[in-house]
C-alpha positions, 0 to 999 in steps of 0.5 A: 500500500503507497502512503498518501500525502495531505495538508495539514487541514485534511478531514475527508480522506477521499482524493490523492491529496498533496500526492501518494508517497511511491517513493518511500523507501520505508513506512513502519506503524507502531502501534502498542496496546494503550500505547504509543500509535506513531508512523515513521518513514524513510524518504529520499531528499529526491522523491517526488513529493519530498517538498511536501513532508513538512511538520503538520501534513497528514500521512494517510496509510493502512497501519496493520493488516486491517484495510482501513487507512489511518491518518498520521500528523507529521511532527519531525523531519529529520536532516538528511543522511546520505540522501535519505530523510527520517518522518515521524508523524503521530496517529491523529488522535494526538490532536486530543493533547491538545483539547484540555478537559475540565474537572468533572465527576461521572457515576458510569461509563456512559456518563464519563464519555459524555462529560469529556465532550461537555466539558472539554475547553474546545470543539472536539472533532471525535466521536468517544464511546465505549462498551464499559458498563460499570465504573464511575470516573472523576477527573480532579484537575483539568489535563488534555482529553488524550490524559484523561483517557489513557494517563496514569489515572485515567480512564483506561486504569479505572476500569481495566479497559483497553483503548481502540484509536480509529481515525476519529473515532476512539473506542474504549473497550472491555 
């Protein structure tokens, strides 16, 4: 599967956006269980679309072998060494680092999911669920939404519960 290039403000996914990233010479997902979802790519400095990879554009790309494509956000762009540049972009449910949340008490989990759009400090683009069904939630000081689910104490802790990223859709599992 060729990698696809966006800009930086892409939603849709539907077009060959800034260009398919034929020439990469590596693009790795790495993906751990309530962990880190990051892609980093081996690209040549004379690759066609190279002018292109800066920091905040989107690499669109199959992250397992599951069919359905997932967007990464680039955040570096190594110098070059020996022709040949480092990528390293993150999953877009990173964007949720930066949408703080602000304290709030909840009796079940489906209360909790709520809450973090109602009192998030900013618009959030993505749809949280869950398929918990007991378990109550309290966030005591305001941190980013990202924290709140999979931080030290945050929601995955609590309950024993597994996070799923999928473009903008994040599923909180059993």
């Amino acid at each position: 599967m060729i990698p696809i290039l966006y800009g930086s403000d892409e939603q849709n996914f539907t077009s060959n956006g800034l260009g398919r990233l034929a020439d990469a010479i590596s693009c790795i997902v790495e993906e751990e269980r309530n962990g880190i979802y990051e892609l980093t790519m081996e690209y040549p400095v004379g690759g066609r679309h190279f002018g292109h990879l800066l920091l905040s554009n989107i690499i669109y790309c199959r992250a397992s072998e599951n069919p359905k494509k997932q967007a990464f956000r680039i955040y570096d762009v190594s110098d070059a060494i020996d022709g040949i540049t480092t990528i390293k972009a993150q999953h877009i449910s990173y964007q949720l680092t930066a949408i703080p949340v602000a304290p709030f008490t909840a009796d079940d989990p489906a209360d909790t999911v709520s809450a973090l759009n109602d009192y998030a400090v900013a618009n959030v683009p993505f749809t949280i669920d869950t398929d918990v069904t007991t378990g109550a939630f309290a966030l005591t000081e305001p941190m980013s939404i990202r924290a709140a689910i999979g931080g030290d104490s945050g929601i995955l802790t609590e309950w024993g519960a597994e996070v799923e990223w999928d473009m903008y859709d994040v599923h909180i599992l059993t």
